[in-house]
C-alpha positions in Angstrom: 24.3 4.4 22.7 27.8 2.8 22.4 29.2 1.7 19.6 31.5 -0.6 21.0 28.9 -2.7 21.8 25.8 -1.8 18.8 27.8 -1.8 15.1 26.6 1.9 13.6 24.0 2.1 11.1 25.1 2.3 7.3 23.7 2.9 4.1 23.1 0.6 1.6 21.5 0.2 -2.1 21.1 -2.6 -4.7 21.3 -6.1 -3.9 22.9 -5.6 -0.5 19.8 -3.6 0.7 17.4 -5.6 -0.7 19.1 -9.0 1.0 19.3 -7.2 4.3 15.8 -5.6 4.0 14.5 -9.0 2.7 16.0 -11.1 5.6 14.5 -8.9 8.2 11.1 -8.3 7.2 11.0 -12.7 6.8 11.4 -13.0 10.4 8.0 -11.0 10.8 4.7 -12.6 10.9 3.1 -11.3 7.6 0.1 -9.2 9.5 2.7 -7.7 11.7 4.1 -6.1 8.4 3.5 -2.7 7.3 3.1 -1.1 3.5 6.3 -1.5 1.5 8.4 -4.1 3.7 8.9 -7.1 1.3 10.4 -10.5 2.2 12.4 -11.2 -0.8 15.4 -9.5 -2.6 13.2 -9.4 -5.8 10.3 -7.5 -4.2 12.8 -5.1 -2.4 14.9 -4.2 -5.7 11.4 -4.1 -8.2 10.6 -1.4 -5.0 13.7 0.5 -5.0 14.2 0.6 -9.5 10.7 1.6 -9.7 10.9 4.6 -7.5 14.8 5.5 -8.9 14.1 5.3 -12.3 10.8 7.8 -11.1 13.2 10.1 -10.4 12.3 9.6 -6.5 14.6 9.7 -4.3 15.1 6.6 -1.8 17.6 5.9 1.2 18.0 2.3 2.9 20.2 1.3 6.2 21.5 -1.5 7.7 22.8 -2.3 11.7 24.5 -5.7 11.9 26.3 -7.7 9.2 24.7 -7.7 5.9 23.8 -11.3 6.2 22.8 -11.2 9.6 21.1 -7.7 10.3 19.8 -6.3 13.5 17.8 -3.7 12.0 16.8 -2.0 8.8 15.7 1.6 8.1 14.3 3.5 4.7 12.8 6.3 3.2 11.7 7.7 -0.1 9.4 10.7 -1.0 5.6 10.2 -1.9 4.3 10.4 -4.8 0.6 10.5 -4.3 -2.0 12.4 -3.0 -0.2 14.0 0.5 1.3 17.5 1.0 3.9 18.1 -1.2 7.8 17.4 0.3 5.8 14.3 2.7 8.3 11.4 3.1 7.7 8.3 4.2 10.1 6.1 6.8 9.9 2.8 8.3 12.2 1.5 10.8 12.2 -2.3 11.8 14.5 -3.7 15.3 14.6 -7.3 15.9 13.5 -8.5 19.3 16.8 -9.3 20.3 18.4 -5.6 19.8 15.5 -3.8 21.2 16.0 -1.1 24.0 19.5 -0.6 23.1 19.1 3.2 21.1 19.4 1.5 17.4 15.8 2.8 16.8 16.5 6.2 17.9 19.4 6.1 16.0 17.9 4.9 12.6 15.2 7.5 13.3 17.5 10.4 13.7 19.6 9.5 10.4 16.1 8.7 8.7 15.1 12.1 9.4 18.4 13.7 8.6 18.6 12.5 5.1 15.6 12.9 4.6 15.8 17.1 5.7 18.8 17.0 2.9 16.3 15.2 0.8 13.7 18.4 0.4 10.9 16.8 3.7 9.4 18.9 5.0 7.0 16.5 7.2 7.8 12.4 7.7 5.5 10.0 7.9 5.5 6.1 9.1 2.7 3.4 9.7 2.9 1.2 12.6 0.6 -1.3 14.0 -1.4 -0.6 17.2 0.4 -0.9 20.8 3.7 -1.7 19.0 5.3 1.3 18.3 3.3 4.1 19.9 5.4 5.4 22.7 8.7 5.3 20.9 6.9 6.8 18.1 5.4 10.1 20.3 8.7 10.6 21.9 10.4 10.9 18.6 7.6 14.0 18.2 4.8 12.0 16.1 1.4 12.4 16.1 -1.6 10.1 14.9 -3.4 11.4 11.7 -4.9 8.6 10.5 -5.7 5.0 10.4 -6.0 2.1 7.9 -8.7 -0.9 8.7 -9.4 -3.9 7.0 -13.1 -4.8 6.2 -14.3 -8.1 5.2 -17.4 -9.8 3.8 -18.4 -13.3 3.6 -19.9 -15.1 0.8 -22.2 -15.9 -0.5 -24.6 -13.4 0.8 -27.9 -14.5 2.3 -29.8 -12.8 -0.1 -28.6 -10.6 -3.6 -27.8 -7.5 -3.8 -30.4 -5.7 -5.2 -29.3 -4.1 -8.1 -30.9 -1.4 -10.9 -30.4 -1.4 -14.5 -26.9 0.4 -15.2 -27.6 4.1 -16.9 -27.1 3.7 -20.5 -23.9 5.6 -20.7 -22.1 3.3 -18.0 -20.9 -0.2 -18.9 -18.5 -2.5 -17.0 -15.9 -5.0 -18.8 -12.6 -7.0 -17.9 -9.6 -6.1 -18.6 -9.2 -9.8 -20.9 -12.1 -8.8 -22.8 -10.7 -5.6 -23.7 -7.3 -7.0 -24.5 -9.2 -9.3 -27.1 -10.8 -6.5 -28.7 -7.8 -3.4 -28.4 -4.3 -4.0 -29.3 -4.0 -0.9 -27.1 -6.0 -1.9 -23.8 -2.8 -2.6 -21.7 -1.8 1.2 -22.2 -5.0 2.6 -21.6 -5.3 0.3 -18.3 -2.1 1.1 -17.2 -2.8 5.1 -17.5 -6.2 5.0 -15.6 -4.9 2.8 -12.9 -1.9 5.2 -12.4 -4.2 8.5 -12.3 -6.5 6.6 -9.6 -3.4 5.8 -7.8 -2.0 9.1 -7.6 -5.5 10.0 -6.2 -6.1 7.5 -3.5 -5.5 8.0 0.2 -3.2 5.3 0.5 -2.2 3.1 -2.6 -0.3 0.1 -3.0 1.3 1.5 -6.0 4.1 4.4 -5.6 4.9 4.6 -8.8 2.8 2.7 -12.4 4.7 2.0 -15.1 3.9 0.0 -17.9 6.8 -3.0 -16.9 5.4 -2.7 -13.3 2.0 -2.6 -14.7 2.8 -5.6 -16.7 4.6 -7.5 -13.6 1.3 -7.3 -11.3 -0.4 -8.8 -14.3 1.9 -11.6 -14.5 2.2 -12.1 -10.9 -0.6 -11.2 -8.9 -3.9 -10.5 -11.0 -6.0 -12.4 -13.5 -7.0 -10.3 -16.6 -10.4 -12.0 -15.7 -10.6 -10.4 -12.2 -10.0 -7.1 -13.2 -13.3 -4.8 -13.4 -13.2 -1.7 -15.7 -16.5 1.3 -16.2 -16.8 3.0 -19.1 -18.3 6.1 -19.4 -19.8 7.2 -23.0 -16.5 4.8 -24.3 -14.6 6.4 -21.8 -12.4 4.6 -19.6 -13.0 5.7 -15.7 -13.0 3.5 -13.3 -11.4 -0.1 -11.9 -11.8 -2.9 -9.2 -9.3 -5.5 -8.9 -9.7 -8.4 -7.4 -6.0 -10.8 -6.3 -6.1 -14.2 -5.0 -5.2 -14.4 -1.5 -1.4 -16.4 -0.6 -2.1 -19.0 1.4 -6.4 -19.6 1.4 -7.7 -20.7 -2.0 -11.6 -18.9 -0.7 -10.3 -15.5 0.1 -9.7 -12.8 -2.4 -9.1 -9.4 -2.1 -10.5 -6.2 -3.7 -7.1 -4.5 -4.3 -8.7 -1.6 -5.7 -11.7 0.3 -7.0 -11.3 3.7 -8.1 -12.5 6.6 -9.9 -11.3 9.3 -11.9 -12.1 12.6 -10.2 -14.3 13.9 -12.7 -16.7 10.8 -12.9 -17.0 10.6 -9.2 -20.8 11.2 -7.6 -22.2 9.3 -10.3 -22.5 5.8 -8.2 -19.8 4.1 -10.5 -17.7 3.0 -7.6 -20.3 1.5 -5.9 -21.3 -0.4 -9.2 -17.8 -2.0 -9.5 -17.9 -3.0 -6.1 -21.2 -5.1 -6.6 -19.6 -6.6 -9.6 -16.8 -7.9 -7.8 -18.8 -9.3 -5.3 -20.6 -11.2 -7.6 -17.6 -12.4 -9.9 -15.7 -13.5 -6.5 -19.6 -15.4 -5.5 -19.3 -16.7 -8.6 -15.4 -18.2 -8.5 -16.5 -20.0 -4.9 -15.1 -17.2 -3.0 -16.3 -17.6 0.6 -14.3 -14.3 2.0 -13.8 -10.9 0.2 -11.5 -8.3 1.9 -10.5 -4.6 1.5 -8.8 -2.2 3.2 -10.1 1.2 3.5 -8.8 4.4 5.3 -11.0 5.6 7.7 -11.4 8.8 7.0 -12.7 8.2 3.3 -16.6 8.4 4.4 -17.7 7.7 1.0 -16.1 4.7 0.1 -16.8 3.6 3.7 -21.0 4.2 3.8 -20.7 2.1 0.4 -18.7 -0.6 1.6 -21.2 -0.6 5.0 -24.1 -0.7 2.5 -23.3 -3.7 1.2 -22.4 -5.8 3.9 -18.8 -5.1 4.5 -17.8 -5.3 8.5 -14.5 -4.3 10.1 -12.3 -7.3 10.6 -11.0 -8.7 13.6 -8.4 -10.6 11.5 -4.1 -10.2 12.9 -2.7 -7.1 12.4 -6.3 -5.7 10.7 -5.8 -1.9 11.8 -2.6 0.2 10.5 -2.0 3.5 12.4 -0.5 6.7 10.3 1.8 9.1 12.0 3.5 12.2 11.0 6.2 14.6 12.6 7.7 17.7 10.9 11.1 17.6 9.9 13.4 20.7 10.1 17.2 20.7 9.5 17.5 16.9 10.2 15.6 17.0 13.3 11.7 16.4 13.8 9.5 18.9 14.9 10.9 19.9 18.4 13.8 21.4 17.2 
């Protein structure tokens, strides 16, 4: 690639990264997006504190004029349940500078840093048919796939549903906070186990500000399942408003801790939320789910749950070692 004609890549941080990222990712349709691209400067610096003040190590880059970028790259270490030393990347080339080696190059920089950076394997999401062949000749492999699964309300007929076991009872989080000064702390602990436990979370790192930003941003107090176990908390299902149709919601997430699993709590929260979103009017309730997780994926089937045809409704995982800077082919 020349460089007299394609300006070299260079690193940047703070509110430089997140204008460049920002400006980018906006001229994306939003299903075309992948986990952890935001279109605004807030999003992208709420993404990058979160992670730094974690301790996590993080790495963004820029082709083209700050203002008016060509591409963006970044990468930052997981922190949830993958092999230990698993980074993730995602590299993003407007139309216009395509097929001129800037990919290749953010790639080989991505995975140079993040050799330096203690990776031992990379991974990056991509949507299907976009990225494929550039991704394989860069050494990547498919190992797994996100889908989105949808259900639409109301149902024909109710879900048939059993007494819940004495020791089990489900609350909001609102009616917790009215009755425990405390119940913001304890939410904020059980939803950051779950989500170091998850396949794929939407949270890389909880904190109790960041815990208390989704709150004021995203999620009603009143849409927010919780199971207790013998007055124990274990278990969550969130449900979020969709951005631009008032009769979609989303379940954001319904987890257990490990230690209550097998006892059928999951699938309780997730008829709950069904019938709380039935309730609100909700005509369309939608999940995503990672393939490979059979038991959250025989419960969603069970009740009704069918993978959606919807834009940009299947996510593609791929993963190439990394060994001094290079990926795994030497």
């Amino acid at each position: 690639m020349s460089t007299t004609t394609t300006p070299p890549a260079q690193i940047v941080r703070g509110e430089q990264a997140a204008h460049a990222h920002a400006r980018v990712v906006a001229t994306v349709s939003p299903h075309e997006r992948c986990d952890y691209e935001y279109d605004t400067p807030q999003e992208v610096l709420h993404f990058d504190n979160d992670l730094r003040d974690a301790g996590v190590p993080i790495r963004r880059w820029v082709v083209g004029p700050i203002d008016d970028p060509v591409a963006v790259a970044f990468c930052f270490r997981a922190t949830w349940n993958t092999p230990r030393h698993t980074f993730w990347a995602h590299v993003r080339v407007l139309p216009r500078a395509q097929h001129q080696g800037i990919g290749s190059e953010l790639l080989q920089k991505v995975q140079q840093w993040a050799a330096t950076a203690g990776a031992q394997a990379l991974r990056v999401m991509a949507h299907p048919d976009t990225s494929d062949v550039f991704l394989q000749h860069h050494g990547f492999v498919h190992i797994g796939t996100e889908q989105l699964f949808s259900l639409a309300l109301p149902l024909p007929t109710p879900i048939t549903t059993h007494p819940l076991p004495a020791n089990i009872r489900l609350t909001t989080l609102a009616e917790l906070m009215i009755k425990d000064s405390d119940a913001m702390e304890q939410v904020c602990t059980l939803h950051a186990a779950i989500s170091l436990d998850v396949p794929m979370p939407d949270e890389l790192i909880v904190t109790l500000s960041k815990f208390r930003r989704l709150l004021g941003e995203d999620v009603n107090p009143a849409h927010y399942l919780l199971a207790f176990v013998d007055d124990q908390l274990i278990g969550e299902s969130i449900l979020m408003e969709d951005d631009d149709d008032a009769y979609v919601m989303w379940q954001h997430a319904t987890g257990v801790l490990p230690a209550f699993r097998g006892l059928g709590v999951a699938k309780i929260l997730k008829i709950a939320a069904i019938e709380l979103a039935q309730s609100l009017g909700i005509r369309e309730l939608r999940t995503w789910m990672e393939t490979s997780n059979a038991p959250i994926r025989k419960v969603n089937q069970a009740l009704g749950f069918h993978e959606s045809n919807h834009p940009g409704a299947v996510i593609q995982i791929y993963e190439c070692s990394v060994k001094n800077g290079q990926d795994g082919r030497g």
